[in-house]
C-alpha positions, 0 to 999 in steps of 0.5 A: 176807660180809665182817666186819671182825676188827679187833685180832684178830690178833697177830704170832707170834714167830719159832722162833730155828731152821729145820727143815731139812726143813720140812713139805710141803704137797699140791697142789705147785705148782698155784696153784688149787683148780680153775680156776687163774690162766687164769681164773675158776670158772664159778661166777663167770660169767667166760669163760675165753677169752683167758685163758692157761693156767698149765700150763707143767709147775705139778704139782698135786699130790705132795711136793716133793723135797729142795732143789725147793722148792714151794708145799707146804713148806721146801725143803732143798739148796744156795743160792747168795747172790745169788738161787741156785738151786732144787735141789741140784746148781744155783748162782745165777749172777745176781740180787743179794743181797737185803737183810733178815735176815742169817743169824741171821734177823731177825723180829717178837717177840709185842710187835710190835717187830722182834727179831733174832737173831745173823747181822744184817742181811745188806745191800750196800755203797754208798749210794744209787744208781739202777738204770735199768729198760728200760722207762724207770723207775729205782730209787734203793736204799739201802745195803741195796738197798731200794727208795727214791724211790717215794713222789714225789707219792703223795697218802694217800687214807685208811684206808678199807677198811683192816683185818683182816677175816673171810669164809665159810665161805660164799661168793657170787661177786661179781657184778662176776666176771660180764661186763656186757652190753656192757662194753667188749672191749679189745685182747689179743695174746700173744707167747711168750718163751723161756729163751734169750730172757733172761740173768735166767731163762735155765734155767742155774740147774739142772744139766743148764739147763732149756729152756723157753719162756712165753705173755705176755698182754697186755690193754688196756682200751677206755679206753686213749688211745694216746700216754699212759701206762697204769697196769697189773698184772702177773699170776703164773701166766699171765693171771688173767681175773678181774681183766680182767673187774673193769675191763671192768666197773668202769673208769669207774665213777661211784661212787668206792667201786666202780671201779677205772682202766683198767688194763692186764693183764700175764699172765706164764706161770711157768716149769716146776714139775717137781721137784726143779728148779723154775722156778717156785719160784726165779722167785717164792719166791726173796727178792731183786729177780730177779723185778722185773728179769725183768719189768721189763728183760725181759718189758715191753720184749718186750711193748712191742716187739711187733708187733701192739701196734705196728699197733694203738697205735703210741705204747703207754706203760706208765706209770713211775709206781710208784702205777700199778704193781701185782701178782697173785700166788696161793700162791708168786706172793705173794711174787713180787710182793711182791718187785715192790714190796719190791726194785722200783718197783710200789706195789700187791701182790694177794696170794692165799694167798700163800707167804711160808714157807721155801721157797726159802732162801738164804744172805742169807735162810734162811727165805726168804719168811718173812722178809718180816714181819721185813724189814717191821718193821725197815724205815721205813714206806713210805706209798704202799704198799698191799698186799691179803692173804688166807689160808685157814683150811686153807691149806697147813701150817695148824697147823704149828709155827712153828719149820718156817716153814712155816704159810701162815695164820700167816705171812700173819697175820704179814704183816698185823700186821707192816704194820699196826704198821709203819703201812702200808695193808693189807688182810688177809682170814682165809676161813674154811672154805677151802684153798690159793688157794680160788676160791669166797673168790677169786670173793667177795673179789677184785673188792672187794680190787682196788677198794681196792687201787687207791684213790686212785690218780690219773694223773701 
Protein backbone atom coordinates (compact mmCIF):
# COMPACT_ATOMS: atom_id res chain seq x y z
CA UNK A 1 0.00 0.00 0.00
CA UNK A 2 1.54 3.20 -1.12
CA UNK A 3 1.16 6.16 1.07
CA UNK A 4 2.51 9.20 0.48
CA UNK A 5 5.40 10.86 3.06
CA UNK A 6 5.34 14.19 1.65
CA UNK A 7 7.79 16.71 3.71
CA UNK A 8 9.29 13.80 5.62
CA UNK A 9 12.42 13.44 4.62
CA UNK A 10 15.34 15.77 4.79
CA UNK A 11 18.76 16.18 3.15
CA UNK A 12 21.67 14.74 5.64
CA UNK A 13 24.75 16.44 5.45
CA UNK A 14 27.69 15.47 3.96
CA UNK A 15 30.91 14.27 6.78
CA UNK A 16 34.00 16.73 5.23
CA UNK A 17 36.03 13.08 5.33
CA UNK A 18 35.60 9.46 3.56
CA UNK A 19 36.54 6.60 5.29
CA UNK A 20 39.07 4.95 3.58
CA UNK A 21 37.98 1.76 4.13
CA UNK A 22 34.06 2.24 4.24
CA UNK A 23 31.53 -0.29 5.55
CA UNK A 24 30.94 -3.62 3.36
CA UNK A 25 27.70 -4.94 2.83
CA UNK A 26 26.73 -8.63 2.17
CA UNK A 27 25.31 -9.96 -0.87
CA UNK A 28 28.59 -8.53 -3.26
CA UNK A 29 27.38 -8.07 -6.34
CA UNK A 30 24.10 -10.03 -6.47
CA UNK A 31 21.35 -7.40 -7.56
CA UNK A 32 18.43 -9.63 -6.02
CA UNK A 33 17.19 -10.98 -3.12
CA UNK A 34 16.19 -14.14 -5.28
CA UNK A 35 15.18 -13.57 -8.71
CA UNK A 36 17.43 -11.14 -9.89
CA UNK A 37 16.96 -8.89 -13.32
CA UNK A 38 16.36 -12.42 -15.68
CA UNK A 39 12.97 -11.78 -14.53
CA UNK A 40 10.16 -11.72 -12.01
CA UNK A 41 9.37 -13.88 -8.69
CA UNK A 42 6.71 -16.28 -9.21
CA UNK A 43 5.16 -14.77 -6.77
CA UNK A 44 4.53 -12.23 -9.42
CA UNK A 45 3.34 -14.44 -12.25
CA UNK A 46 5.89 -13.66 -14.70
CA UNK A 47 7.47 -16.21 -16.67
CA UNK A 48 11.06 -16.03 -16.76
CA UNK A 49 11.45 -17.23 -20.38
CA UNK A 50 13.30 -15.17 -22.54
CA UNK A 51 14.53 -13.30 -19.99
CA UNK A 52 18.63 -13.43 -19.60
CA UNK A 53 20.25 -14.37 -16.79
CA UNK A 54 22.75 -11.92 -14.97
CA UNK A 55 25.10 -14.51 -13.94
CA UNK A 56 28.01 -13.63 -15.93
CA UNK A 57 30.28 -14.22 -12.39
CA UNK A 58 27.48 -11.29 -10.10
CA UNK A 59 28.81 -12.78 -6.50
CA UNK A 60 25.97 -13.33 -4.26
CA UNK A 61 27.53 -13.06 -1.44
CA UNK A 62 31.11 -12.23 0.37
CA UNK A 63 33.00 -9.16 1.47
CA UNK A 64 34.69 -7.15 -1.24
CA UNK A 65 38.34 -6.97 -1.42
CA UNK A 66 40.19 -3.50 -0.92
CA UNK A 67 39.97 -1.40 -4.29
CA UNK A 68 37.19 -4.22 -5.87
CA UNK A 69 34.79 -2.20 -5.09
CA UNK A 70 30.84 -3.71 -4.56
CA UNK A 71 27.47 -3.13 -4.01
CA UNK A 72 28.14 -3.72 -0.32
CA UNK A 73 30.37 -0.78 0.59
CA UNK A 74 33.34 1.96 -0.27
CA UNK A 75 36.13 0.58 -2.05
CA UNK A 76 39.58 1.50 -1.38
CA UNK A 77 42.91 1.52 -4.12
CA UNK A 78 44.05 3.47 -6.97
CA UNK A 79 41.72 5.27 -9.40
CA UNK A 80 43.06 6.71 -12.11
CA UNK A 81 41.15 10.18 -13.46
CA UNK A 82 38.95 9.71 -16.46
CA UNK A 83 37.09 6.70 -15.52
CA UNK A 84 39.83 4.47 -13.76
CA UNK A 85 39.90 1.42 -12.65
CA UNK A 86 38.40 -0.91 -10.17
CA UNK A 87 41.07 -2.60 -8.09
CA UNK A 88 44.45 -1.96 -7.14
CA UNK A 89 46.99 -2.76 -9.66
CA UNK A 90 44.72 -1.38 -12.70
CA UNK A 91 44.56 2.19 -14.58
CA UNK A 92 41.81 3.87 -16.37
CA UNK A 93 42.82 4.29 -19.80
CA UNK A 94 39.61 5.80 -21.57
CA UNK A 95 36.33 7.19 -20.37
CA UNK A 96 36.63 11.15 -19.61
CA UNK A 97 36.81 13.05 -16.24
CA UNK A 98 33.48 13.46 -14.93
CA UNK A 99 32.19 16.58 -13.77
CA UNK A 100 30.96 17.63 -10.29
CA UNK A 101 32.83 17.70 -6.82
CA UNK A 102 36.51 18.26 -7.23
CA UNK A 103 38.44 16.77 -4.51
CA UNK A 104 37.06 18.73 -1.64
CA UNK A 105 33.65 16.98 -2.62
CA UNK A 106 30.78 18.90 -3.03
CA UNK A 107 27.53 18.07 -1.04
CA UNK A 108 24.07 19.36 0.23
CA UNK A 109 23.91 21.01 3.77
CA UNK A 110 20.83 20.00 6.21
CA UNK A 111 19.28 23.61 4.67
CA UNK A 112 19.33 22.08 1.39
CA UNK A 113 21.40 24.36 -0.19
CA UNK A 114 24.51 22.95 -1.80
CA UNK A 115 27.92 23.43 0.03
CA UNK A 116 31.33 22.58 -0.82
CA UNK A 117 34.19 22.06 0.60
CA UNK A 118 37.95 22.64 -0.38
CA UNK A 119 38.77 20.79 -4.01
CA UNK A 120 35.71 22.72 -6.02
CA UNK A 121 34.39 21.72 -8.70
CA UNK A 122 36.37 19.41 -10.69
CA UNK A 123 35.16 20.47 -14.68
CA UNK A 124 36.96 20.25 -18.23
CA UNK A 125 38.07 23.20 -20.33
CA UNK A 126 36.13 24.35 -23.28
CA UNK A 127 32.48 25.31 -23.87
CA UNK A 128 29.89 23.78 -25.13
CA UNK A 129 30.23 21.20 -28.03
CA UNK A 130 28.64 18.47 -29.40
CA UNK A 131 29.35 14.73 -29.09
CA UNK A 132 28.25 12.55 -31.98
CA UNK A 133 26.58 9.19 -30.72
CA UNK A 134 26.69 5.98 -33.20
CA UNK A 135 23.28 5.76 -33.04
CA UNK A 136 22.65 9.07 -34.66
CA UNK A 137 22.18 11.32 -31.57
CA UNK A 138 24.46 13.92 -30.12
CA UNK A 139 25.05 15.54 -27.01
CA UNK A 140 26.06 19.32 -26.65
CA UNK A 141 28.05 19.61 -23.00
CA UNK A 142 28.90 22.32 -20.99
CA UNK A 143 32.43 23.66 -19.89
CA UNK A 144 31.84 20.86 -17.07
CA UNK A 145 30.91 18.24 -19.41
CA UNK A 146 27.23 18.40 -18.62
CA UNK A 147 24.62 17.24 -20.66
CA UNK A 148 22.89 19.95 -22.46
CA UNK A 149 20.07 20.60 -25.19
CA UNK A 150 18.16 17.63 -23.86
CA UNK A 151 14.94 19.57 -23.21
CA UNK A 152 13.97 20.36 -26.95
CA UNK A 153 10.24 20.19 -27.26
CA UNK A 154 9.68 18.41 -23.95
CA UNK A 155 5.98 19.30 -22.93
CA UNK A 156 5.77 19.68 -18.45
CA UNK A 157 2.87 16.89 -17.74
CA UNK A 158 2.68 18.05 -14.04
CA UNK A 159 3.47 16.71 -10.76
CA UNK A 160 1.26 14.28 -10.55
CA UNK A 161 2.47 10.94 -8.79
CA UNK A 162 5.38 13.29 -7.92
CA UNK A 163 6.65 12.74 -4.25
CA UNK A 164 7.96 10.71 -1.47
CA UNK A 165 6.03 7.84 -0.55
CA UNK A 166 6.10 4.96 1.92
CA UNK A 167 5.08 0.93 1.06
CA UNK A 168 5.05 -2.49 3.24
CA UNK A 169 6.18 -3.73 5.11
CA UNK A 170 3.61 -6.02 3.26
CA UNK A 171 3.39 -6.56 -0.06
CA UNK A 172 1.05 -7.72 -2.81
CA UNK A 173 2.28 -8.18 -6.47
CA UNK A 174 1.01 -6.14 -8.98
CA UNK A 175 -1.11 -7.69 -10.88
CA UNK A 176 -0.04 -5.88 -13.93
CA UNK A 177 3.50 -8.41 -13.47
CA UNK A 178 0.86 -10.92 -14.36
CA UNK A 179 0.73 -11.73 -18.16
CA UNK A 180 -2.93 -11.13 -19.62
CA UNK A 181 -4.30 -13.58 -21.87
CA UNK A 182 -3.55 -12.71 -24.96
CA UNK A 183 -1.29 -9.76 -24.62
CA UNK A 184 0.65 -9.21 -27.37
CA UNK A 185 4.06 -11.71 -27.82
CA UNK A 186 6.61 -9.02 -29.45
CA UNK A 187 9.77 -9.92 -31.17
CA UNK A 188 12.92 -10.87 -28.99
CA UNK A 189 16.56 -12.04 -30.26
CA UNK A 190 19.89 -12.05 -28.55
CA UNK A 191 23.30 -11.58 -29.66
CA UNK A 192 26.52 -11.84 -27.40
CA UNK A 193 29.25 -9.29 -27.42
CA UNK A 194 32.68 -9.71 -26.21
CA UNK A 195 35.40 -7.50 -24.53
CA UNK A 196 37.30 -7.58 -27.35
CA UNK A 197 34.18 -6.25 -29.21
CA UNK A 198 34.65 -2.94 -27.75
CA UNK A 199 37.48 -0.07 -27.13
CA UNK A 200 35.04 1.27 -24.08
CA UNK A 201 34.99 -1.95 -21.79
CA UNK A 202 37.51 -3.96 -23.54
CA UNK A 203 38.95 -5.75 -19.71
CA UNK A 204 42.39 -3.94 -20.11
CA UNK A 205 41.58 -1.88 -16.97
CA UNK A 206 42.72 -4.79 -14.64
CA UNK A 207 46.17 -6.42 -14.77
CA UNK A 208 46.34 -9.29 -16.09
CA UNK A 209 42.92 -7.51 -18.66
CA UNK A 210 39.82 -9.63 -18.24
CA UNK A 211 38.48 -11.69 -20.98
CA UNK A 212 35.11 -11.83 -20.99
CA UNK A 213 31.88 -11.96 -23.23
CA UNK A 214 27.86 -10.71 -22.62
CA UNK A 215 24.16 -11.68 -24.04
CA UNK A 216 22.30 -8.57 -25.21
CA UNK A 217 18.41 -8.94 -25.39
CA UNK A 218 16.40 -7.38 -27.28
CA UNK A 219 12.46 -6.93 -27.06
CA UNK A 220 9.99 -5.10 -29.57
CA UNK A 221 6.72 -4.85 -28.57
CA UNK A 222 3.96 -6.00 -31.18
CA UNK A 223 2.77 -2.07 -31.55
CA UNK A 224 6.16 -1.70 -33.26
CA UNK A 225 5.82 -0.07 -37.13
CA UNK A 226 8.87 -0.79 -38.89
CA UNK A 227 10.59 2.57 -40.21
CA UNK A 228 9.59 4.69 -37.08
CA UNK A 229 11.47 5.48 -34.20
CA UNK A 230 10.86 3.27 -31.01
CA UNK A 231 11.38 4.91 -27.53
CA UNK A 232 12.99 2.36 -25.51
CA UNK A 233 14.73 1.12 -22.05
CA UNK A 234 17.83 -0.29 -21.49
CA UNK A 235 17.94 -2.59 -18.56
CA UNK A 236 21.34 -3.14 -16.11
CA UNK A 237 22.10 -6.63 -15.24
CA UNK A 238 20.88 -8.59 -18.42
CA UNK A 239 17.05 -8.47 -19.57
CA UNK A 240 14.49 -7.42 -16.66
CA UNK A 241 11.39 -9.37 -17.88
CA UNK A 242 9.42 -7.40 -15.48
CA UNK A 243 9.16 -4.43 -17.36
CA UNK A 244 8.42 -6.50 -20.72
CA UNK A 245 5.76 -7.79 -19.23
CA UNK A 246 4.21 -4.19 -17.93
CA UNK A 247 4.16 -2.99 -21.65
CA UNK A 248 2.79 -6.25 -23.33
CA UNK A 249 -0.03 -5.39 -20.72
CA UNK A 250 -0.15 -1.85 -20.49
CA UNK A 251 1.05 -0.34 -23.99
CA UNK A 252 -1.99 0.89 -25.68
CA UNK A 253 -4.07 1.23 -22.68
CA UNK A 254 -7.05 3.73 -22.93
CA UNK A 255 -6.62 4.95 -19.26
CA UNK A 256 -4.01 7.57 -19.18
CA UNK A 257 -3.21 6.94 -15.71
CA UNK A 258 -2.28 3.16 -16.15
CA UNK A 259 -0.46 2.85 -19.56
CA UNK A 260 2.83 3.17 -20.57
CA UNK A 261 4.23 3.36 -24.71
CA UNK A 262 5.35 0.73 -26.70
CA UNK A 263 8.65 0.68 -25.45
CA UNK A 264 11.52 -1.46 -26.58
CA UNK A 265 13.62 -3.28 -24.00
CA UNK A 266 17.23 -3.42 -24.07
CA UNK A 267 18.88 -5.93 -21.65
CA UNK A 268 22.60 -5.41 -21.33
CA UNK A 269 24.40 -8.42 -19.42
CA UNK A 270 27.26 -6.92 -16.70
CA UNK A 271 30.59 -7.62 -16.93
CA UNK A 272 32.23 -10.08 -14.62
CA UNK A 273 31.70 -9.52 -10.62
CA UNK A 274 34.64 -11.57 -9.11
CA UNK A 275 36.86 -9.60 -7.13
CA UNK A 276 38.73 -7.55 -6.16
CA UNK A 277 38.48 -6.67 -10.35
CA UNK A 278 35.12 -6.19 -10.78
CA UNK A 279 33.80 -5.53 -14.13
CA UNK A 280 30.66 -4.86 -13.16
CA UNK A 281 31.63 -2.29 -10.24
CA UNK A 282 33.62 -0.03 -12.86
CA UNK A 283 31.04 -0.17 -15.71
CA UNK A 284 28.17 1.02 -13.22
CA UNK A 285 29.58 2.55 -10.02
CA UNK A 286 32.24 4.54 -11.87
CA UNK A 287 30.70 8.62 -12.03
CA UNK A 288 31.79 9.51 -15.51
CA UNK A 289 29.92 9.19 -19.02
CA UNK A 290 31.59 5.71 -19.76
CA UNK A 291 28.63 3.51 -19.30
CA UNK A 292 26.48 6.01 -21.89
CA UNK A 293 29.35 5.92 -24.50
CA UNK A 294 29.38 1.90 -23.98
CA UNK A 295 25.60 1.82 -24.65
CA UNK A 296 25.08 4.15 -26.91
CA UNK A 297 28.39 3.84 -29.25
CA UNK A 298 28.68 0.31 -28.47
CA UNK A 299 25.85 -1.90 -27.80
CA UNK A 300 22.82 -0.26 -29.78
CA UNK A 301 24.67 0.08 -32.89
CA UNK A 302 25.61 -3.76 -32.50
CA UNK A 303 21.97 -4.46 -31.89
CA UNK A 304 20.90 -2.33 -34.84
CA UNK A 305 23.10 -4.21 -36.82
CA UNK A 306 22.00 -7.64 -36.31
CA UNK A 307 20.86 -9.88 -38.61
CA UNK A 308 17.92 -11.23 -37.26
CA UNK A 309 16.52 -7.56 -36.78
CA UNK A 310 17.21 -6.88 -40.13
CA UNK A 311 14.87 -10.15 -41.43
CA UNK A 312 12.44 -9.05 -39.46
CA UNK A 313 12.29 -4.83 -39.45
CA UNK A 314 14.49 -4.20 -42.06
CA UNK A 315 14.29 -0.22 -41.48
CA UNK A 316 14.33 -0.72 -37.30
CA UNK A 317 14.86 3.02 -35.45
CA UNK A 318 15.53 3.39 -32.06
CA UNK A 319 14.41 6.94 -31.33
CA UNK A 320 17.12 9.93 -30.51
CA UNK A 321 14.79 11.65 -28.97
CA UNK A 322 16.12 11.85 -25.10
CA UNK A 323 12.18 12.13 -23.61
CA UNK A 324 12.20 8.56 -25.29
CA UNK A 325 15.12 7.24 -23.79
CA UNK A 326 14.97 5.50 -20.24
CA UNK A 327 16.94 3.19 -17.81
CA UNK A 328 16.64 0.21 -15.05
CA UNK A 329 19.08 -0.28 -12.83
CA UNK A 330 18.97 -2.05 -9.21
CA UNK A 331 21.77 -1.63 -6.76
CA UNK A 332 24.93 -0.60 -8.63
CA UNK A 333 22.98 -0.48 -11.96
CA UNK A 334 21.27 2.87 -10.09
CA UNK A 335 23.95 4.88 -10.69
CA UNK A 336 24.51 3.18 -13.87
CA UNK A 337 21.79 4.75 -15.45
CA UNK A 338 21.46 7.80 -13.67
CA UNK A 339 24.69 8.34 -15.55
CA UNK A 340 22.64 7.76 -18.91
CA UNK A 341 20.96 10.46 -18.10
CA UNK A 342 23.44 12.80 -16.11
CA UNK A 343 26.49 12.64 -18.49
CA UNK A 344 24.04 11.38 -21.72
CA UNK A 345 20.87 11.76 -23.71
CA UNK A 346 18.43 9.40 -21.74
CA UNK A 347 15.60 11.79 -19.81
CA UNK A 348 13.85 8.61 -17.73
CA UNK A 349 16.10 6.84 -14.86
CA UNK A 350 14.31 3.70 -12.84
CA UNK A 351 16.39 3.25 -9.85
CA UNK A 352 16.05 0.44 -7.58
CA UNK A 353 18.04 0.46 -4.33
CA UNK A 354 20.26 1.96 -6.48
CA UNK A 355 24.25 2.58 -5.03
CA UNK A 356 24.87 5.81 -4.84
CA UNK A 357 27.49 5.42 -1.92
CA UNK A 358 31.46 5.36 -2.60
CA UNK A 359 32.13 2.49 -4.21
CA UNK A 360 34.01 3.34 -6.82
CA UNK A 361 36.25 6.53 -6.09
CA UNK A 362 37.90 8.21 -8.37
CA UNK A 363 40.32 11.43 -8.61
CA UNK A 364 37.39 13.62 -10.03
CA UNK A 365 35.05 12.22 -7.54
CA UNK A 366 36.34 10.43 -4.32
CA UNK A 367 33.02 9.56 -2.90
CA UNK A 368 31.89 8.12 -6.11
CA UNK A 369 28.31 7.89 -6.68
CA UNK A 370 27.50 9.71 -3.37
CA UNK A 371 28.28 12.88 -5.12
CA UNK A 372 25.41 12.65 -7.12
CA UNK A 373 23.01 14.74 -4.42
CA UNK A 374 25.63 17.26 -4.65
CA UNK A 375 26.11 17.40 -8.25
CA UNK A 376 22.16 17.61 -8.38
CA UNK A 377 22.15 20.97 -6.24
CA UNK A 378 24.59 22.39 -7.71
CA UNK A 379 23.46 22.05 -11.10
CA UNK A 380 20.44 24.20 -12.84
CA UNK A 381 17.56 22.07 -12.89
CA UNK A 382 16.83 20.02 -15.86
CA UNK A 383 12.95 20.04 -16.38
CA UNK A 384 12.61 16.79 -18.68
CA UNK A 385 13.94 14.66 -16.17
CA UNK A 386 12.28 12.20 -14.32
CA UNK A 387 14.00 10.20 -12.26
CA UNK A 388 11.56 7.01 -9.91
CA UNK A 389 13.99 6.08 -6.43
CA UNK A 390 13.46 3.60 -4.19
CA UNK A 391 15.43 2.19 -1.05
CA UNK A 392 14.68 -0.38 1.64
CA UNK A 393 14.53 0.15 4.99
CA UNK A 394 17.23 -2.51 5.60
CA UNK A 395 18.93 -1.84 2.71
CA UNK A 396 22.47 -2.29 2.49
CA UNK A 397 24.94 -0.22 5.31
CA UNK A 398 21.15 0.98 6.69
CA UNK A 399 22.53 3.13 9.88
CA UNK A 400 25.99 3.56 9.07
CA UNK A 401 27.66 6.75 9.83
CA UNK A 402 27.51 9.32 7.24
CA UNK A 403 31.04 9.87 7.09
CA UNK A 404 31.65 6.09 5.53
CA UNK A 405 29.20 7.34 2.43
CA UNK A 406 28.03 4.35 2.45
CA UNK A 407 24.38 4.25 3.88
CA UNK A 408 22.21 2.95 0.94
CA UNK A 409 18.78 4.68 2.52
CA UNK A 410 20.40 7.81 3.40
CA UNK A 411 21.91 8.47 -0.05
CA UNK A 412 18.76 7.70 -1.63
CA UNK A 413 16.92 9.91 0.77
CA UNK A 414 19.63 12.42 -0.43
CA UNK A 415 18.85 11.98 -3.83
CA UNK A 416 15.38 12.49 -3.58
CA UNK A 417 15.49 15.48 -1.56
CA UNK A 418 18.38 16.96 -3.64
CA UNK A 419 15.85 16.74 -6.69
CA UNK A 420 12.79 17.89 -5.17
CA UNK A 421 14.52 21.10 -4.10
CA UNK A 422 16.48 21.47 -6.97
CA UNK A 423 12.82 21.40 -8.88
CA UNK A 424 12.91 18.14 -10.87
CA UNK A 425 10.30 15.45 -11.17
CA UNK A 426 10.96 12.74 -8.89
CA UNK A 427 9.46 9.72 -7.07
CA UNK A 428 10.85 8.29 -4.33
CA UNK A 429 9.53 5.06 -2.20
CA UNK A 430 10.81 4.22 1.26
CA UNK A 431 9.77 0.07 1.64
CA UNK A 432 9.67 -0.57 4.95
CA UNK A 433 10.45 -4.06 6.02
CA UNK A 434 12.75 -4.81 2.83
CA UNK A 435 16.35 -5.38 2.13
CA UNK A 436 18.68 -4.80 -0.73
CA UNK A 437 16.80 -4.83 -4.13
CA UNK A 438 13.53 -6.56 -2.46
CA UNK A 439 11.35 -8.47 -5.06
CA UNK A 440 8.07 -8.61 -2.85
CA UNK A 441 8.47 -4.27 -2.96
CA UNK A 442 9.95 -4.58 -6.70
CA UNK A 443 6.80 -6.93 -7.63
CA UNK A 444 4.32 -3.95 -5.89
CA UNK A 445 6.08 -0.80 -6.90
CA UNK A 446 7.31 -1.08 -10.22
CA UNK A 447 4.60 -1.46 -12.70
CA UNK A 448 3.32 1.93 -10.95
CA UNK A 449 6.74 3.52 -10.84
CA UNK A 450 7.36 2.81 -14.82
CA UNK A 451 3.60 4.29 -15.55
CA UNK A 452 4.75 7.38 -14.06
CA UNK A 453 8.15 7.43 -15.02
CA UNK A 454 6.73 7.54 -18.54
CA UNK A 455 4.06 10.03 -18.18
CA UNK A 456 3.48 12.43 -20.77
CA UNK A 457 5.67 11.11 -23.02
CA UNK A 458 4.72 12.00 -26.64
CA UNK A 459 6.36 10.75 -29.80
CA UNK A 460 8.28 13.53 -31.98
Amino acid sequence: MLRSAAGAFVLAAFAAGCSSNGNSGTNGGGDSNSSGNSGVSSSGGVSSSGGVSSGAGASSSGTPAAGGGTNGGAATGGMSPGGGAAGGSGSGSSGGSSSGAGAGGMGPSKGGGSSSSSGGGATSSGGTSPTPVADGGSVARDAGGIAVGVDSGYVDPGSVGDGDFVVGPSYTPSPNLTLKANAPAGFQYSFTMTSAMSTIFNGSDFNPPLTFSRTITVWIPQQYVDGTASPFMVTSDGFYAGIKTVVQNLAGSADPNNSVPALTVIGIQNGPDVHPNSERSLEYDTVSDRYWRFVTQEVIPTALANAQLKAKFPNFQLTSDPDGRGGYGCSSGGPAVMGLAWFGDFNRVFSFSGSFVAIQQTTAHPFGAWEYTGMITSTPARPSLRVFLEVGQNDHGAGTPDSTHSDWVTSNTNMAAALKANGNHYRFILANGAGHCDDNARNEVMPDGLVWLWRGYQPK
